[in-house]
N, C-alpha and C positions, 0 to 999 in steps of 0.2 A: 314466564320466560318472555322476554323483548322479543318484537318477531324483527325482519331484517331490516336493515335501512337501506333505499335505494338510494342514497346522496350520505357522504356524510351532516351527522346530526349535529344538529345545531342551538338544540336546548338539551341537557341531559337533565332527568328526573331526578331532585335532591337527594331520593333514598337510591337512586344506582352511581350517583356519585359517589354518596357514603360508602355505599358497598364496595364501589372499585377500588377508592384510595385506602380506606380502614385494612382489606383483606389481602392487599401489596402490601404494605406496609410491615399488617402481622407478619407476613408470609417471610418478609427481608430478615426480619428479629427473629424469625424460627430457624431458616437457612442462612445463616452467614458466608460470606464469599471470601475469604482473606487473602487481600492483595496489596501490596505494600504502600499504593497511591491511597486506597480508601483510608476516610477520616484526616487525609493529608490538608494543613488548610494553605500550603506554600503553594502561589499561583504558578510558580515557574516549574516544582514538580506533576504537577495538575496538568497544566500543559504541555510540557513533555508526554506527559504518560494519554493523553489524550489523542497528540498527533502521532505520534508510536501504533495507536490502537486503529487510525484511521484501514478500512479496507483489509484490517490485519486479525485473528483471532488472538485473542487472550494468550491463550499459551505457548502462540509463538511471541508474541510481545511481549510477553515479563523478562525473559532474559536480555534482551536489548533494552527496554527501562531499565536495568540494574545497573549495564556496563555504561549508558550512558550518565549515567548519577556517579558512577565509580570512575567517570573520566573527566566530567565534566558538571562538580555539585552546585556548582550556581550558572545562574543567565551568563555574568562577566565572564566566565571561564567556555561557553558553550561559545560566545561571540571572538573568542579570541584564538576559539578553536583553527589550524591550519586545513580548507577546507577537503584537499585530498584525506586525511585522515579521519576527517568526520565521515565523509563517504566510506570509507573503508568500515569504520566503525558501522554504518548502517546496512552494508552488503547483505543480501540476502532478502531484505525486508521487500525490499519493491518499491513501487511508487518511487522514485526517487526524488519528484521533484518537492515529496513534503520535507526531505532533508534540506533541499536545496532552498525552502522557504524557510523552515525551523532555524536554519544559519543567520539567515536577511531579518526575520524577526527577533533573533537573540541579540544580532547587532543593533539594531533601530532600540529594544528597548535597553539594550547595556548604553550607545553611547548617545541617542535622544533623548531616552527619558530615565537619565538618570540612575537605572537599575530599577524601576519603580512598574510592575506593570499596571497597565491600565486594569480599572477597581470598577469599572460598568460596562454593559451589555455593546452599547456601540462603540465604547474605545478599545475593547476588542478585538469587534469586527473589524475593525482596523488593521490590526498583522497582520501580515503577510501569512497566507497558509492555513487563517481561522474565518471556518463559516457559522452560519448558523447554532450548528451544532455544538462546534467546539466551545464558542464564547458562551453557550448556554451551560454548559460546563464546570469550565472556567467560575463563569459568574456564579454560579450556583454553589459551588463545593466551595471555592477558595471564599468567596464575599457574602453567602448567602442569600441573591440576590433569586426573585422567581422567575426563573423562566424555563420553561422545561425544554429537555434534551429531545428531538427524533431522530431516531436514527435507524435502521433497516430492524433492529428488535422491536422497539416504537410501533412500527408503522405493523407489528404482526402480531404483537398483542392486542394492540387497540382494534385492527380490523378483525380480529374473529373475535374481540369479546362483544363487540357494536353489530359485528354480521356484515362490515361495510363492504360493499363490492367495488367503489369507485379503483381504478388503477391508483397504483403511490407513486410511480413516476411521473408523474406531472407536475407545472410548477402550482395549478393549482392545487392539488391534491398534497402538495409539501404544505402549503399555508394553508390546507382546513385541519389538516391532520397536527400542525403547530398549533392553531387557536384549540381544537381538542384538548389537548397533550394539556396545554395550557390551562385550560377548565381545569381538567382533575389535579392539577397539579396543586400539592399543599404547601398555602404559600409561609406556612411558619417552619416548615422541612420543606424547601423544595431540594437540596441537595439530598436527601436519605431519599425520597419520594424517587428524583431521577437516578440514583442508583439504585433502589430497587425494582423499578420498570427494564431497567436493564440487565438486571443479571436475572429478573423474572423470565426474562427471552431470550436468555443466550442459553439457563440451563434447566428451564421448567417448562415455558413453550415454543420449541424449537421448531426448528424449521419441517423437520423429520421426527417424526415419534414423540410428540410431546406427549406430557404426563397428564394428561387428562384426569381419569382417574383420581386423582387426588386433587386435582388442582382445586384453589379456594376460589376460582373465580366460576367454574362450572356450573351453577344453579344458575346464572344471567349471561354464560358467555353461548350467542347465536350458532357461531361453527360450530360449538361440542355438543349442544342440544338436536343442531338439524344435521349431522354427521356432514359435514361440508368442511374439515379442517383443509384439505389441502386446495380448496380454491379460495383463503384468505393466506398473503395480499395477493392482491388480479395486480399485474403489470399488462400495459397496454402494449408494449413494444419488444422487440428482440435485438440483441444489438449485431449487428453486421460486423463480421471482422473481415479485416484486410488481410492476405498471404504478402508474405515478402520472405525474400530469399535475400541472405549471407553468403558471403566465399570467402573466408578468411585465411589469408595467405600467414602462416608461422615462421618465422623467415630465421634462424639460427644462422647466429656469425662468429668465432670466435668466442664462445662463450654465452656470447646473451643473444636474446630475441630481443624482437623488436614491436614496442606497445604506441598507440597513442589514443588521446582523450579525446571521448565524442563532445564536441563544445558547440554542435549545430543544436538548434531545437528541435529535437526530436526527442525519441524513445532513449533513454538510459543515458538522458546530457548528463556530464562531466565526470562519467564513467569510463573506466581505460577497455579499450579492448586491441585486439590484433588489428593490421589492416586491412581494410577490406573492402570487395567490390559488391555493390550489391547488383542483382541478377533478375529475370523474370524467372529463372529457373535455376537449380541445382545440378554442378555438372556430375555425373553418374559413374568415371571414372579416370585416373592420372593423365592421360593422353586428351581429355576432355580439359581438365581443368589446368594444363599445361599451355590448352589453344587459348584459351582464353585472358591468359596469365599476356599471352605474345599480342594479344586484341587493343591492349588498353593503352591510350595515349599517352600515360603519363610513365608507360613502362617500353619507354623506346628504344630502351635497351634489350635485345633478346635473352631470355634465360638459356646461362651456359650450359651445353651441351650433355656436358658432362652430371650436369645437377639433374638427380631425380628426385620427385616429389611425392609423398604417401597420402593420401587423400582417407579423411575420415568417413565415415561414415555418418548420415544426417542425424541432430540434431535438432531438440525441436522446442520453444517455448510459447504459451499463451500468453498472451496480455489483457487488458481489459477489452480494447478494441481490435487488436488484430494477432496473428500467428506466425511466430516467426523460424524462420528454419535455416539453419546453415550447415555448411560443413568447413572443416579447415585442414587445408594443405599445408602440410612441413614440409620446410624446406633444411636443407643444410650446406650452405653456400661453404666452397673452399675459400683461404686468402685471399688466393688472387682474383678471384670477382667481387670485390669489395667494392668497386665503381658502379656496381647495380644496386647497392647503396646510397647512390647519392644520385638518385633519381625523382624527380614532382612527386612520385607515389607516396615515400618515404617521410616528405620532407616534415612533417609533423611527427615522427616517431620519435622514441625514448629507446636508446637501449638497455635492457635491465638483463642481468644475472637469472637466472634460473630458478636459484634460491630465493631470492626476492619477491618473485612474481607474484605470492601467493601473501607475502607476508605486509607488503605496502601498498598493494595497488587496491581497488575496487571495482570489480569486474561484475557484466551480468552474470544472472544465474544460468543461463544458457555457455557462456565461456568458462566457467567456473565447473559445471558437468564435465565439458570437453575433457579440460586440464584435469580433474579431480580421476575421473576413469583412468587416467595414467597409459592409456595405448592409443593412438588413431585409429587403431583396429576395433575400439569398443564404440557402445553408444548406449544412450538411454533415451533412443527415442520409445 
């Protein structure tokens, strides 16, 4: 048995080479994983199904790879795509600014280069939206090209089969564990090599409860010998999130409410939502969030009298770096205050239909709860 490495290692021993790449390899040709990208050698479905998978697991991404292949089968068609409805199309997934890159790269390579993507590692790197990882990818599967994939399965095989204790967040700890990767990597399959390093780790050494046991790397892999699986990988840091607070005012007039699109740089750009004030806090009930309605400069019109307003209950979403919480006030203005309409607040909104809201627009997943629960009375927080 290897005893641990205190650094990643930087010579590996020819027979634990053989043994690592020969018993992934078996391992891929024993369990087959069928997914409709594998064995694809089209760079443009390759790369869809790549930035799809980024942050995302497998089996929520396969149905959005399908719909997007079923809306848009080539690059010229994803570039000429109208971008409200490419969002729409990717709702739910997250991350949104990989759509909003996957767009700016489908354009650059539909009307730069011809429909042609780039066929090496650094022309690649080049899109918009593709790092390391993905052009490693890319290159590998669509071009055959060797360069191996890490990516958070990578960095959890390799550290408990090495023993390696270094953190993987780091940028040096990305470029030892890339030259790694690289070693073993076999360079006359390096596409079967990096797809099976990764589905080795997404459904054989998982994060939780991996399969030991059976596993073919078990005779040399460090964690499973000195029972230490759950301290590979060590990350060195913890990420701090930010609280921010929501007030989303739902404002019914005549039939429709009233949306508009966040186009600042921030969280969920060129995603539609209600309007809204953001808070250092959550007002806690109607006569609360009515004060505050009368507070705002750009609402120097007072809310009529007559208008009362139903306050939801909070709502709540994670992100990577921060947590965010709102609630949203309905409103349902009569005709005749239709001039609290045509207020600074407003002046970016869209009026849409009721029925629409759901079927055009692209909304967070935290606004899409709100609406989905169907009462301001509900919640899932």
């Amino acid at each position: 048995m290897l005893s641990s490495f205190d650094a990643l290692p930087t010579d590996i021993p020819a027979n634990l080479h053989l043994f690592f790449t020969q018993n992934l390899l078996a391992w891929s040709a024993a369990h087959p994983r069928p997914l409709p990208w594998k064995g694809e050698r089209d760079p443009y479905k390759i790369w869809l199904s790549e930035i799809i998978l980024q942050q995302t697991r497998v089996e929520q991404g396969l149905p959005y790879y399908e719909r997007f292949i079923a809306a848009y089968p080539t690059v010229w068609d994803l570039a000429d795509a109208p971008e409200d409805e490419l969002m729409k199309l990717w709702e739910g997934l997250g991350y949104y600014s990989r759509a909003r890159n996957l767009h700016a790269a489908a354009k650059h390579i539909a009307n730069d280069l011809g429909g042609r993507f780039p066929d090496t590692y650094a022309g690649l790197l080049r899109l918009k939206g593709v790092g390391d990882y993905t052009a490693a990818a890319v290159a590998s599967f669509a071009f055959g090209l060797p360069h191996a994939v890490v990516d958070g399965n990578v960095y959890r095989v390799l550290s408990r089969f090495f023993g390696i204790a270094d953190p993987t967040d780091t940028p040096a700890a990305k470029r030892a564990f890339t030259t790694l990767a690289n070693q073993l990597l076999d360079p006359e399959r390096p596409g079967a090599f990096n797809q099976a390093i990764m589905d080795f780790g997404a459904t054989w050494c998982t994060p939780q409860q991996p399969r030991c046991p059976q596993c073919p790397m078990l005779p040399h892999c460090v964690a499973a010998q000195t029972r230490r699986i759950a301290d590979f990988p060590a990350k060195s840091k913890k990420i701090e999130k930010k609280e921010r607070f929501f007030f989303y005012l739902v404002v019914n007039w005549q039939g429709n409410l009233y949306i508009q699109k966040r186009t600042q740089k921030d969280i969920w750009q060129n995603l539609f939502e209600f309007p809204m004030i953001e808070l250092g806090a959550l007002p806690t009930d109607s006569e609360e969030a009515t004060a505050i309605i009368r507070q705002q400069d750009a609402l120097s019109l007072p809310l009529p009298e007559t208008v009362k307003g139903s306050l939801s209950r909070p709502y709540r979403q994670t992100l990577t770096h921060r947590y965010v919480s709102a609630v949203f006030f309905e409103i349902h203005l009569p005709d005749v205050a239709a001039g609290w309409l045509d207020q600074p607040f407003f002046k970016h909104c869209l009026p849409v239909q009721r029925s629409d809201l759901k079927k055009k627009f692209a909304f967070p997943r935290l606004v899409d709860n709100y609406w989905d629960a169907g009462a301001v009375t509900l919640t899932l927080f």
